[in-house]
N, C-alpha and C positions, 0 to 999 in steps of 0.2 A: 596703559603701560605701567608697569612699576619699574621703578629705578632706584638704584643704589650707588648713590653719589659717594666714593671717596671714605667708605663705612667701614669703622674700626670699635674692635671691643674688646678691651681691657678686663680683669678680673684678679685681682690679689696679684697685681704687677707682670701675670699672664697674659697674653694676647691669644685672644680666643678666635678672632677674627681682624685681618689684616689687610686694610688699604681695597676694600673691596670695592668697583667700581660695575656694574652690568645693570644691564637694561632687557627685559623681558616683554614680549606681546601680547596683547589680550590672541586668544585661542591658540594659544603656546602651548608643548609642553617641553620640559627644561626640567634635566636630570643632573642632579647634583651627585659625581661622582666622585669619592676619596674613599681611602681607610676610616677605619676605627677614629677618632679623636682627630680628623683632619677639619671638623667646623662647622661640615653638615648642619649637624641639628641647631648650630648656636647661629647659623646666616637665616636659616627659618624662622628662627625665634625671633630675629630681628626685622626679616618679614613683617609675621606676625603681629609684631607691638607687644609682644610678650615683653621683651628684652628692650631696652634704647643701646643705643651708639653712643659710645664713649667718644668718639668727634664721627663728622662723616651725617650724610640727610638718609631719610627714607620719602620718596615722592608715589604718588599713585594719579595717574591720567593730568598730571602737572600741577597738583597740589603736595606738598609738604607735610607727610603725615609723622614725622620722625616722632612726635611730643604724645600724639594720638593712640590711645589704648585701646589693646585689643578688641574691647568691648564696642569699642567704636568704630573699629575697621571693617567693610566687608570681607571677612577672611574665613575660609572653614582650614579646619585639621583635623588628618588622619593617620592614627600612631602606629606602632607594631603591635600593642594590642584591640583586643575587639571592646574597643570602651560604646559599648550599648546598654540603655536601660535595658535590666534582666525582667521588669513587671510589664514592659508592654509589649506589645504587638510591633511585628517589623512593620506593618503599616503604622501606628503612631512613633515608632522609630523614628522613621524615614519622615514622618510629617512634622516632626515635632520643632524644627526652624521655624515652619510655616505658621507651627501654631504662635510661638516667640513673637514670631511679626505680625501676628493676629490678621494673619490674611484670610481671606470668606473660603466658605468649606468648598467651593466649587473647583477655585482653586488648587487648597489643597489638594482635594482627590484627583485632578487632572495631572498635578505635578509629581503626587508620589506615584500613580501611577505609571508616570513615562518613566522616572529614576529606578521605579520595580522592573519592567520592561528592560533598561538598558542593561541591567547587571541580572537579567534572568532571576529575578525575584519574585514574580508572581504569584507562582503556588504557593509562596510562604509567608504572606502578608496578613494572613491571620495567626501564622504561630509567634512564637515570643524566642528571640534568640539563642539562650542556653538548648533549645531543641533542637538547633542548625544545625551543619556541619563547620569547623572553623571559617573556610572561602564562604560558604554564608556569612558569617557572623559580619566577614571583613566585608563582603559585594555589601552589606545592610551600613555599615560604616560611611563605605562610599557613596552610594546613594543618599544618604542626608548630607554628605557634604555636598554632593551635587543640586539637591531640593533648598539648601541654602539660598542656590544662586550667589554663590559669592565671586566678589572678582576671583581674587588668588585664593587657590584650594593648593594645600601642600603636604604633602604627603611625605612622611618619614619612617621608611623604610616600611611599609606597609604590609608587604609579603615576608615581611624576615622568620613569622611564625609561624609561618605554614609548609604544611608537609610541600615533598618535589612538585608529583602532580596537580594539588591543589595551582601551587606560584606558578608552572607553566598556562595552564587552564587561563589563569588572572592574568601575565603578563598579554598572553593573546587579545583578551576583551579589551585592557584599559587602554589604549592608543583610539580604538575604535567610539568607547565613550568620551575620553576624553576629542577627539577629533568634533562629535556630538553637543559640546560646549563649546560657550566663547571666554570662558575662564581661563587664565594664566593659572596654570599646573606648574608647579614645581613636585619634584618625583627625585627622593634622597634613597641612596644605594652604595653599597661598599663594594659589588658588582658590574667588572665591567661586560658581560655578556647579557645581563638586565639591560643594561645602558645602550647596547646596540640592541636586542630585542623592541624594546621600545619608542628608540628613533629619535625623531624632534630634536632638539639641540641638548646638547653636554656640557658644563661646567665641571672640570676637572679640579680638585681642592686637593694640596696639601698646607700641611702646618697652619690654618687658618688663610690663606691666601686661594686668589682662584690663578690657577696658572694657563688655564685656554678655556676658552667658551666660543662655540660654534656646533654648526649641523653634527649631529654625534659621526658619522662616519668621517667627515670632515676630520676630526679631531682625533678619530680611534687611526685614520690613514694616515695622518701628516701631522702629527703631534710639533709641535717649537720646542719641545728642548725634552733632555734625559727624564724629568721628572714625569710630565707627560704620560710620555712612553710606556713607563712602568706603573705609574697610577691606571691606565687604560688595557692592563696588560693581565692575564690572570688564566693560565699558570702566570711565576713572573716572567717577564721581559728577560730574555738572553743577551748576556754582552760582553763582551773582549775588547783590550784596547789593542790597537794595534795602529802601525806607522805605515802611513802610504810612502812608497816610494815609487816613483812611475807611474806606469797603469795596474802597480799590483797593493796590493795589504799584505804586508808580511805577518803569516801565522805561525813560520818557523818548522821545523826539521822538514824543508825542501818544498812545505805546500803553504799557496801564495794563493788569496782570492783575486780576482779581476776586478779593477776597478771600474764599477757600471759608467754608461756615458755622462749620466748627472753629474758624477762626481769627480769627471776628470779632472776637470779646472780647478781642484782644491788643492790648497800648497802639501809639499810634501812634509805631513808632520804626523805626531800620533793624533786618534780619537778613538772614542768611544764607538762600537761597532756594536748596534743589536736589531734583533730579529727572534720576530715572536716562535713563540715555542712550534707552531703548525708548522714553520717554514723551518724547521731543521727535518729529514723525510730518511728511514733507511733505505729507502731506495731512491735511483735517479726518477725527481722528476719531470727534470728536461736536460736537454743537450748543453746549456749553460749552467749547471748546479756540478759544486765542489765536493768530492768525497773527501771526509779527515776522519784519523782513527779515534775515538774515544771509548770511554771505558765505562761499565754501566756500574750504579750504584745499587738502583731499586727500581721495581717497573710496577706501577700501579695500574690493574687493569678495571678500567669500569662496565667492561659487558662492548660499548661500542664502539671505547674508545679506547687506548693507553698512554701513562703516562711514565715514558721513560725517564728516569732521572741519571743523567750522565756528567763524567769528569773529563774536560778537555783542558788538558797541561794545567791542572791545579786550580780549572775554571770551573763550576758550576753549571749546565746546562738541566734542561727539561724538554725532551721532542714529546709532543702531541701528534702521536700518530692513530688514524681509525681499525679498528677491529682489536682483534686481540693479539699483540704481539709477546713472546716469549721470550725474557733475555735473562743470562743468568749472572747473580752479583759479580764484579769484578770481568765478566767479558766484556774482549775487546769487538769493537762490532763500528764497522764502515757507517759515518750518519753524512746527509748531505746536504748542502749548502747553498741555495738560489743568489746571487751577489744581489739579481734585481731584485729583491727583497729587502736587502739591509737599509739599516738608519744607520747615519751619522753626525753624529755630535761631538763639537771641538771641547776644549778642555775647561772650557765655564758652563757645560751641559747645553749650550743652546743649536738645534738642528743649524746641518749644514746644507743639508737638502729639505725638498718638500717631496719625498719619496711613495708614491703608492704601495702600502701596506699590508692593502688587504688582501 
């Protein structure tokens, strides 16, 4: 197990990383998901042994390795670039841990062999990287972190540089290798649809803090509070605030969503109302979904999807609807509203319900 007791890290009076506390399994994997500058790579790094904690432990299978470097951790890393030796062979690539730890050649050929195998490397084991394709260069990457045999192998942001098709192809394989190990994966993403792709558990980071960690759909369905929601959200997360009064949410000029049965019992006061971009639909699609008029701003069409961008009374919205939809700037156009969909969150952001999402 690696654990992270209570681990904080200071830099030029910045806190890079805040009060973090998680526990990870050996044959885990665990996606660290935020923005840009939300600590990602600096919780890694603290992983790692690269970095220490400015207060807070780092333990591994109930030992204390906070003081413990790198060099001494069983740890591999794999970055956004293909950092491989350009002079050898993807077989001394991949073997070249093994040589480090001066294990007998029987070994290593039996081990790079299987890490060639897992990421479909075989046929390329006598050429030398630069002749790859990119998802080569990276499957060659991961395979020596895997020939490591390290406990924790951690991955930051690994596919960020690879073409579409390449990162679909990869995100497919790696649950399956990784599932093939007893190592503790951590897997860093500013993506929250990598993060459900992948599965395993989520850790959701903003500002250096982790706000939820749990089984990924667990947390992409029933996020604890507004931050959550919109870290897990991508288009972003939809929201209006609005005041229950009864069993309605007043939206105003005469149209009132229903308050679902979750959340009758909640006092009658404002919150925060959202619901992700799939669950707004221009057409009904069920006999409980609310039509409200809004008004289109820009409709980006991707081939199988679209993505409407709409003004509802001064609010921002985004419906993700599939195929190609046609709307023109400034039309007004009926969008609709599932209530069993909505989240609610009272006015310090923390869920009022534990609502199904998906």
């Amino acid at each position: 197990m690696l654990e992270l007791r209570s681990v904080s890290k200071t830099v030029g009076g910045v806190d890079h990383i805040r009060d973090v506390t998680l526990k990870l399994e050996h044959a885990s994997l665990n996606v660290l998901l935020g923005p840009t500058l939300s600590g990602k790579t600096s919780l890694m790094r603290l992983m790692a042994g690269l970095d220490q904690p400015s207060s807070g432990s780092v333990w591994f299978d109930g030992t204390d390795v906070t003081g413990v470097p790198v060099q001494r951790r069983n740890v591999a890393m794999v970055y956004q670039q293909f950092i491989n030796y350009p002079s050898m062979t993807v077989y001394e690539n991949i073997a070249s841990p093994l040589r480090v730890a001066r294990a007998d050649a029987a070994r290593i050929d039996r081990e790079v062999k299987h890490a060639a195998e897992l990421l479909r490397l075989t046929p390329y084991l006598e050429r030398t990287p630069l002749s790859l394709s990119g998802g080569q260069q990276q499957r060659t990457a991961i395979a020596r972190a895997i020939c490591k045999n390290a406990g924790v192998v951690l991955l930051d942001e690994p596919l960020a540089n690879l073409d579409y098709k390449l990162r679909e192809e990869l995100r497919e394989e790696l649950p399956k290798i990784f599932a093939a190990s007893g190592a503790i994966f951590v897997y860093a993403t500013t993506e929250p649809h990598e993060a459900l792709l992948l599965g395993g558990n989520t850790a959701t980071l903003s500002e250096g803090r982790i706000t939820q960690f749990g089984p990924t759909t667990e947390v992409f369905r029933r996020p604890n509070d507004l931050i959550t929601a919109r870290t897990f959200s991508d288009p972003p997360l939809n929201t209006i605030v609005l005041r229950k009064k009864g069993a309605s949410f007043l939206l105003g000029g005469g149209v009132n969503l229903p308050v679902p049965a979750e959340l009758a019992g909640i006092a009658d006061s404002s919150y925060t109302i959202g619901f992700q971009p799939h669950h707004l639909s221009p057409m009904r699609p069920n006999a409980s979904a609310v039509s409200v008029k809004a008004k289109v701003s820009v409709t980006e069409i991707t081939g199988s999807e679209s993505f409407v961008h709409l003004d509802f009374a001064g609010v921002r919205w985004v419906m993700l609807t599939p195929g190609v939809r046609v709307f023109e700037p400034d039309e007004v156009i009926d969008v609709f509203i599932d209530p069993r969909h909505m989240m609610a969150f009272d006015k310090t952001g923390s869920a009022v319900s534990q609502r199904l999402a998906a």
